[in-house]
N, C-alpha and C positions, 0 to 999 in steps of 0.2 A: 504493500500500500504506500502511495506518496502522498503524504500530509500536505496541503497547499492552502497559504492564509491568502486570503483578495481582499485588498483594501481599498480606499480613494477616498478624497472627501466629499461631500456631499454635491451631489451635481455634477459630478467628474463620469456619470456614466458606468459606474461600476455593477449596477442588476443588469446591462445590454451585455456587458463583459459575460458576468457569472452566467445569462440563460444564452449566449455564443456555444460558452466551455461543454455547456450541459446540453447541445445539440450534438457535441465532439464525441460527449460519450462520460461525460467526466459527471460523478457521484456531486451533488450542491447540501451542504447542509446551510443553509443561511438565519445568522444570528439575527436579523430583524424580523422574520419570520416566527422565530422562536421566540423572542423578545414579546411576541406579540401571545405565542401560545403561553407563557408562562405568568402571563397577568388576566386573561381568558376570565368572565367570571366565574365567581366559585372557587378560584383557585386562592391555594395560600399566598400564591405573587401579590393579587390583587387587594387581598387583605392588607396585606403591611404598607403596599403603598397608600392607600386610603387611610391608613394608620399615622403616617409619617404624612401628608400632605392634605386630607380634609377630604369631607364629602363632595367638593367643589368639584374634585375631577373625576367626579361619577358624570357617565350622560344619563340621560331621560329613562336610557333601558337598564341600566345595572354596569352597563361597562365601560370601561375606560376611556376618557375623552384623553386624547392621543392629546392635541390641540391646545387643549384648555392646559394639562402637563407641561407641555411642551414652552408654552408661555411661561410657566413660572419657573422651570427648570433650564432654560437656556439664559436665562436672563440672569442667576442668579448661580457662580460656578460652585458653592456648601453644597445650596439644593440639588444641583445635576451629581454631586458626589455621594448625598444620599440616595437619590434614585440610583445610581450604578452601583452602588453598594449592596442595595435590595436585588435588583436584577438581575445581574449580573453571574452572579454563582448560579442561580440557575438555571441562564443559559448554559453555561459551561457543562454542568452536568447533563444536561438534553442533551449537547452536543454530541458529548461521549459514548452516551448512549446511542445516538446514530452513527459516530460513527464503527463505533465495534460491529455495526447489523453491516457494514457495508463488507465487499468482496475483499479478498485478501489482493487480489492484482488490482485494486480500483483505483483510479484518481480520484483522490476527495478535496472538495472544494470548498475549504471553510472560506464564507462571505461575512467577512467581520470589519463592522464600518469605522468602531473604536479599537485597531488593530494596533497600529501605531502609540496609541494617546497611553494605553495599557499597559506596554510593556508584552507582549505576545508574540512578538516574533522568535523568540526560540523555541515557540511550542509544534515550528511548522521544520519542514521538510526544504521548502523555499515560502519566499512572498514575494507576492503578483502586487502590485499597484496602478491603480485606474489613475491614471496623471490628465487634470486639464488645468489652464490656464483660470485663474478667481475668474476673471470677470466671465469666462465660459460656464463657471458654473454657478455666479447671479442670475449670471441671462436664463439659464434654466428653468431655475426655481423659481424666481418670480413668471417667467414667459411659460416654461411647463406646466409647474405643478401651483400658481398661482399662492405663490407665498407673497407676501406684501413684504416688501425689498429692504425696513428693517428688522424683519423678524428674519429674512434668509440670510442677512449680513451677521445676524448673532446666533445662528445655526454655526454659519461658519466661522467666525470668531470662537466657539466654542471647539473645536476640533482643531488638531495637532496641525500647525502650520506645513504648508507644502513640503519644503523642505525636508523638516523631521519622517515624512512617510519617504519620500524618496533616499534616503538616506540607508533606510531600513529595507528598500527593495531588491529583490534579486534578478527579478526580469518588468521592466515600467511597459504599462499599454497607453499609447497614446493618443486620446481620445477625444483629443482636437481637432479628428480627419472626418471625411464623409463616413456611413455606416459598411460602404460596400471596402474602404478601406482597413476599417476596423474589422472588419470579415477576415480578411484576409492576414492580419498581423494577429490577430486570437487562434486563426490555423496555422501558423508560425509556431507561439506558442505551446498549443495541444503537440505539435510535435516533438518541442523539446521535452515537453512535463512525460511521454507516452515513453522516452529515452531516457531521461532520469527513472523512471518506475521499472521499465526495464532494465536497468543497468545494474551492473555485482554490487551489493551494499560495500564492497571492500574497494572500489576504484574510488580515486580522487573525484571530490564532484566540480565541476567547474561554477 
């Protein structure tokens, strides 16, 4: 198995990266995903943050208002350190869990958005980073996913500066190109990660 952390910051393009990988062939366990199962109502996630942060970020149905969180937790780096506090360990442990289920020859694709911020790159095999340019990935969030442009400025204020992730990468995807170029440099990729997985655990890895 070859353990593979994907990082990027936010709006750098990194789920078109991870669902590329996962056309390739490559296992995804994605920590926002999970993020999202381990507060699910009902759950003891959900409990403690409502514990630590108030009925305020319940919505109308029982669950978690992502949004209403998010405001009070990016704005404020105690608050985001309690919520990753809560979090966080139980992503890890889901994680684990999936990926023990996955195949012994698989490429496994941990998609972890606070890879860098963490401290987490020694837990991987290599790390992949979704590199764009900030103002590439303002334009996003506000043009894509209609964030109001100072709430995606403290999205990204809040995560590890460009620099610090690329620093910690061992192969950067560059996701400043068109999509049908990003195709083609993500199957670059899949082939060196398919040759790293193959290769004698006892060779030098480059």
């Amino acid at each position: 198995m070859l353990k593979v952390g994907l990082t990027g910051g936010i709006g750098a393009g990194k789920s078109e990266v991870s669902r590329l990988l996962v056309e390739c062939g490559a296992v995804l366990i994605d920590a926002d995903c999970i993020a999202r199962e381990v507060v699910a109502p009902g759950t003891p996630g959900l409990a403690a943050v409502v514990e630590a942060f108030g009925e305020e970020v319940l919505a109308a149905d029982g669950s978690l208002d992502r949004p209403k969180l998010g405001s009070i937790v990016f704005a404020d780096p105690q608050k985001l350190a309690v919520l990753n506090s809560l979090v966080h360990p139980l992503v890890g442990a889901r994680s684990r869990e999936l990926e023990e289920a996955a195949a012994p020859d698989a490429v496994v694709i941990h998609d972890v958005p606070l890879l860098a911020e963490n401290g987490l790159a020694p837990l991987y095999d290599l790390v992949i980073v979704v590199d764009a340019a900030p103002e590439t990935q303002l334009d996003r969030l506000v043009r894509l996913r209609g964030m109001a442009e100072k709430d995606a400025r403290a999205r990204m204020a809040a995560q590890a500066p460009r620099e610090k992730r690329l620093e910690i990468a061992d192969i950067v995807i560059d996701n400043d190109v068109p999509l049908e170029q990003l195709r083609r440099r993500v199957r670059e990729v899949w082939a060196e990660l398919l040759r790293r997985a193959h290769a004698p655990r006892t060779a030098p890895q480059e």
